[in-house]
C-alpha positions as CSV (number, residue, x, y, z in Angstrom):
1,X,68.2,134.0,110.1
2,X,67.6,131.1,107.9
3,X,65.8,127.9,109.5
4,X,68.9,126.2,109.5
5,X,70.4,129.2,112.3
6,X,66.7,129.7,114.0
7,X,67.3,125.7,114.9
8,X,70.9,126.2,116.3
9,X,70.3,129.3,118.2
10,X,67.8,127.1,119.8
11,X,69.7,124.3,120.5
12,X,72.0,126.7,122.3
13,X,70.4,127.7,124.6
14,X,67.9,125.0,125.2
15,X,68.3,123.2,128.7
16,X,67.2,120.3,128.8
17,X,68.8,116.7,127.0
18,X,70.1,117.9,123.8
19,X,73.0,115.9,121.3
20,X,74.0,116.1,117.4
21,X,73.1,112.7,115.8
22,X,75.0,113.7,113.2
23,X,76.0,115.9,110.1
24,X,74.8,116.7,106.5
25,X,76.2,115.7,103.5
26,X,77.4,119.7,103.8
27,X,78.8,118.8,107.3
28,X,75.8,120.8,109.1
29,X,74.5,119.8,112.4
30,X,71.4,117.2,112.8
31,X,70.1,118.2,116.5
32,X,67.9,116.2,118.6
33,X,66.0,117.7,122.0
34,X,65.1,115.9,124.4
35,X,61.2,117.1,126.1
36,X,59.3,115.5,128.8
37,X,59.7,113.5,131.7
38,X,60.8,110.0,132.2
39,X,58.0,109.2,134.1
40,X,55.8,106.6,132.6
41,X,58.7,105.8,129.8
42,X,60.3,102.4,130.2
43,X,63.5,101.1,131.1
44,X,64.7,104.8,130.5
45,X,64.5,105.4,127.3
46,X,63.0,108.1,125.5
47,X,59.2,107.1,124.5
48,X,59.2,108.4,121.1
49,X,61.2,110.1,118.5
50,X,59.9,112.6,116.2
51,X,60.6,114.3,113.2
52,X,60.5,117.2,110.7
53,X,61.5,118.6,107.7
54,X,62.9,115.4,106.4
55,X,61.9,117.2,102.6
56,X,63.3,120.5,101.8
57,X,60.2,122.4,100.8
58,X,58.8,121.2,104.2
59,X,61.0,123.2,106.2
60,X,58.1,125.0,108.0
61,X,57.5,121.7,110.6
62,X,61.1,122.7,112.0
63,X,59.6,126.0,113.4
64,X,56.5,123.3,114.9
65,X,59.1,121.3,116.1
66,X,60.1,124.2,118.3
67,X,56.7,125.2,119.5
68,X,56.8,121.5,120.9
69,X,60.1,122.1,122.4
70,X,58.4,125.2,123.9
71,X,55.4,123.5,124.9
72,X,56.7,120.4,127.1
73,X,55.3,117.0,127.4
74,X,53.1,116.5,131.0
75,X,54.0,112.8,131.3
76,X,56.6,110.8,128.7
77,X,58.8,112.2,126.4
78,X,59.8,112.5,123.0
79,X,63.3,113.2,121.3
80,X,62.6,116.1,118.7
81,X,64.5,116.4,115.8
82,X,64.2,119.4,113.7
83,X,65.5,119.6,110.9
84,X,66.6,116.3,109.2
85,X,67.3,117.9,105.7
86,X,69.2,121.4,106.6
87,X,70.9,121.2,103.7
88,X,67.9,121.3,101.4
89,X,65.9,123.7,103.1
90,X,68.6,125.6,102.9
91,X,68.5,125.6,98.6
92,X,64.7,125.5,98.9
93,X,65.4,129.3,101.1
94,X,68.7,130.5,99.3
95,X,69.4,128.8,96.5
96,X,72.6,126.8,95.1
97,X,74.8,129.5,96.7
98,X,73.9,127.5,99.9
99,X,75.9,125.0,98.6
100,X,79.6,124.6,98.4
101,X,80.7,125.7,94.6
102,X,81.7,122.1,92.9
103,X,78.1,121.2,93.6
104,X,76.1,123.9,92.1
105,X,76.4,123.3,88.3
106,X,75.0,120.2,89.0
107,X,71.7,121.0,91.1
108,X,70.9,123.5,89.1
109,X,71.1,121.7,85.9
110,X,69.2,118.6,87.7
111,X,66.1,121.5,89.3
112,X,66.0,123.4,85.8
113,X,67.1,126.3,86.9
114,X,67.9,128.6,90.7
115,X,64.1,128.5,91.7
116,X,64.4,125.5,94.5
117,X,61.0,126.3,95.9
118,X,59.8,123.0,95.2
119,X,63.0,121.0,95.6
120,X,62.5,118.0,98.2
121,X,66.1,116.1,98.4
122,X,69.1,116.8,100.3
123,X,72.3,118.0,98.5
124,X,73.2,115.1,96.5
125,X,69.7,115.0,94.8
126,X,68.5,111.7,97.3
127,X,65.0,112.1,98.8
128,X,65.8,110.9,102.4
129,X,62.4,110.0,102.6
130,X,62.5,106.8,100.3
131,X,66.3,106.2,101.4
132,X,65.4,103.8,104.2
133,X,65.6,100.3,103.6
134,X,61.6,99.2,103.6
135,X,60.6,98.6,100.3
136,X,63.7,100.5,99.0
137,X,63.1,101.5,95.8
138,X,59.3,99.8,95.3
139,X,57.2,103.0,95.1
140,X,55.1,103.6,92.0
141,X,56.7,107.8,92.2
142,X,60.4,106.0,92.2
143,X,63.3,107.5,90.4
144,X,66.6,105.8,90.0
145,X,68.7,108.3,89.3
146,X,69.5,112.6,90.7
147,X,66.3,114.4,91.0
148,X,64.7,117.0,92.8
149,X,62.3,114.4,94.1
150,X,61.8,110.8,94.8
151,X,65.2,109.6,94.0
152,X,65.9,106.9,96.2
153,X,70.2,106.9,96.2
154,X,72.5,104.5,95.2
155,X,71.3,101.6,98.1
156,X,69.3,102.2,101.5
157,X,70.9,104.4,104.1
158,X,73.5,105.7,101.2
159,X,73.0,109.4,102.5
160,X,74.8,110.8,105.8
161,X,71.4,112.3,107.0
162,X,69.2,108.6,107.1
163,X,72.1,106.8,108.3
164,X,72.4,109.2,111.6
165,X,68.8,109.3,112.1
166,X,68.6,105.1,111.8
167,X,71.6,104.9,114.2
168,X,69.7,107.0,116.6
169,X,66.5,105.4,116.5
170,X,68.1,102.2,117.0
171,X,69.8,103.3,120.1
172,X,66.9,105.1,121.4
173,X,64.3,102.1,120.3
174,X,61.3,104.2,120.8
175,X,58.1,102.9,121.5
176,X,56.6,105.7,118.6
177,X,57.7,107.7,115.8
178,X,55.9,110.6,114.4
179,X,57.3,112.5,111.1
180,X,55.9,115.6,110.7
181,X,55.4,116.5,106.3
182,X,53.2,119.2,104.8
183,X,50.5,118.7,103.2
184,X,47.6,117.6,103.4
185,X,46.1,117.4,107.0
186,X,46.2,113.5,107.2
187,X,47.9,110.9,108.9
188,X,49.5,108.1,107.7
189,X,50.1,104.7,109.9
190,X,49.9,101.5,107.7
191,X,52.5,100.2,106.3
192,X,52.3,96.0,105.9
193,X,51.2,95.2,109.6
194,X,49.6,92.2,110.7
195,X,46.0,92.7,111.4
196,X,47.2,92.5,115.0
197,X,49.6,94.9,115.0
198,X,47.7,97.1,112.5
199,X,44.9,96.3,115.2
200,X,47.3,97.9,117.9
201,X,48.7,101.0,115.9
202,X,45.3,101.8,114.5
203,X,44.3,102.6,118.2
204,X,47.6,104.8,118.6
205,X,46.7,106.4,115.6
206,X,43.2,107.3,116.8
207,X,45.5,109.3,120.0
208,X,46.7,111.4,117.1
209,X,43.6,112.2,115.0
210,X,41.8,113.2,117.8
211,X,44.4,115.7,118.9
212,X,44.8,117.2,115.6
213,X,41.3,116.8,113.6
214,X,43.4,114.7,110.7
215,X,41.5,111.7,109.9
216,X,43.5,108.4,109.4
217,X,44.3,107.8,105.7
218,X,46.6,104.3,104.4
219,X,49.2,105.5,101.5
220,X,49.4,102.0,99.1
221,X,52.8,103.0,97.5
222,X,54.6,103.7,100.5
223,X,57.9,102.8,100.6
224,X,61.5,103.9,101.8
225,X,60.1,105.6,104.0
226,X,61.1,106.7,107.6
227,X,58.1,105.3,108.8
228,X,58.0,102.4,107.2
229,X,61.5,101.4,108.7
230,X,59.7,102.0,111.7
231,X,57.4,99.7,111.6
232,X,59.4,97.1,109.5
233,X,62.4,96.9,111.9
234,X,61.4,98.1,114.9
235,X,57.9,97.0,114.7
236,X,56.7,99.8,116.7
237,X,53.6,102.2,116.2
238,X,55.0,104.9,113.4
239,X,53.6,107.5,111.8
240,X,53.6,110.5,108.9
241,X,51.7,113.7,110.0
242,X,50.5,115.5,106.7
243,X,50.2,119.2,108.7
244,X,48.9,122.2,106.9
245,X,45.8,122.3,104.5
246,X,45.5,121.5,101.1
247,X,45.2,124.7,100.2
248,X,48.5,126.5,101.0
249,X,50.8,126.2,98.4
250,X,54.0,124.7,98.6
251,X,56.6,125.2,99.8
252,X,54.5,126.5,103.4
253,X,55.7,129.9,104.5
254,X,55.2,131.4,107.7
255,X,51.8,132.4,107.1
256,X,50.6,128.9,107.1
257,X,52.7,128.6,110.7
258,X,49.7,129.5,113.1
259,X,47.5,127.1,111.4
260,X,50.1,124.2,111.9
261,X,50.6,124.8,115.2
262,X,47.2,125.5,116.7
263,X,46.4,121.9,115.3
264,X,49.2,120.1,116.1
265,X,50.3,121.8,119.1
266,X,49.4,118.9,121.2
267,X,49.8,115.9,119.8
268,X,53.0,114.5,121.1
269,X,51.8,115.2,124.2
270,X,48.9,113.3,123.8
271,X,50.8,110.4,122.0
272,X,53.5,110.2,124.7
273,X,50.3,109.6,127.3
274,X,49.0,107.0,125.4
275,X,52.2,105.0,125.9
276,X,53.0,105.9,129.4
């Protein structure tokens, strides 16, 4: 099975809180599971919301996301969403055949040729991950126009996939977000605080680098990003989880899996505590 499947044969027969946010631009399902208790998490709501394989070549946090499924939160909880990008992992694994035909001359003209390996956007060519409206279009690695990577769509929220995950978050209004990327073994958390809130997060952040052994690093040209929404709108603790080391070579295969999750296994456990 393809990531894609592995992710709905789970949702099938998980049983706990489960719901679709939403579809691809290829009409595929977005799933979100709900783990944990709701002990400790305020007024009923979910205490965080996190996230994986928002790029297409990063399609290996989806199986982490399951392991965390697997694994259960001991107080809190955390909605868990998957796969926000099915449709590119989906070229990234299979190629333009994934794809419905009137689309395929034109991604594979745009990547160069049928090797996606490295592709990062959804179907249309938009990087979800500099779609949200923080900075929109402000980052130094910018492109205004169809690429593999970095282009940031025709306005914020222009693509199906960042629109479903915004209307969720702001229905959920977590007190944390956590987006799980490959690679790098960092973790991400700035992103134009105050020195009070920065102040606050930083001490959040700290929950996380303990649990995984990434240190804390502050990306200047971030922007677009889902956790920089975060923080901007919500102005809640968010942050980008760089999992896997700097060796492996994208995009992460399964090999690279045990690492991932022997590292990261915990940390939305740990996080969840922190706000309880």
């Amino acid at each position: 099975m393809n990531v894609y499947e592995e992710v709905g044969a789970f949702y099938e027969g998980y049983r706990g809180e489960k719901r679709i946010i939403g579809a691809s631009r290829e009409g595929r399902n977005l799933y979100a599971m709900y783990v944990g208790t709701s002990e400790g998490v305020r007024g009923g709501t979910a205490a965080g919301i996190a996230t994986y394989a928002i790029h297409a070549r990063e399609w290996i946090t989806s199986y982490l996301a399951l392991q965390h499924l697997r694994r259960g939160i001991v107080r809190g909880g955390v909605w868990v969403v998957p796969l926000v990008n099915p449709d590119g992992a989906l070229l990234v694994q299979e190629g333009a055949d994934s794809v419905r035909p009137s689309l395929r001359g034109g991604l594979l003209y745009l990547n160069g040729g049928a090797d996606f390996s490295l592709w990062k956007a959804n179907a249309r060519a938009v990087d979800l991950n500099v779609n949200f409206d923080a900075g929109w279009g402000t980052g130094r690695q910018n492109v205004r126009a169809p690429a593999p990577a970095n282009y940031i769509g025709t306005a914020p929220f222009s693509e199906p996939e960042t629109q479903a995950l915004r209307d969720f978050t702001l229905e959920v209004t977590p007190s944390f977000t956590v987006s799980y990327h490959t690679k790098g073994e960092v973790i991400y958390w700035r992103y134009r605080q105050s020195a009070l809130r920065a102040a606050r997060d930083k001490k959040y952040a700290k929950i996380l680098s303990r649990a995984t052994g990434y240190p804390l690093a502050e990306a200047a040209d971030s922007a677009g990003g889902y956790k920089d929404w975060c923080v901007e709108r919500l102005r809640i603790p968010a942050f980008t989880v760089e999992a896997g080391r700097e060796s492996f070579v994208h995009p992460l295969g399964l090999s690279s899996l045990a690492d991932i999750v022997t590292k990261n296994i915990d940390a939305l456990a740990a996080l969840s505590m922190g706000f309880s």
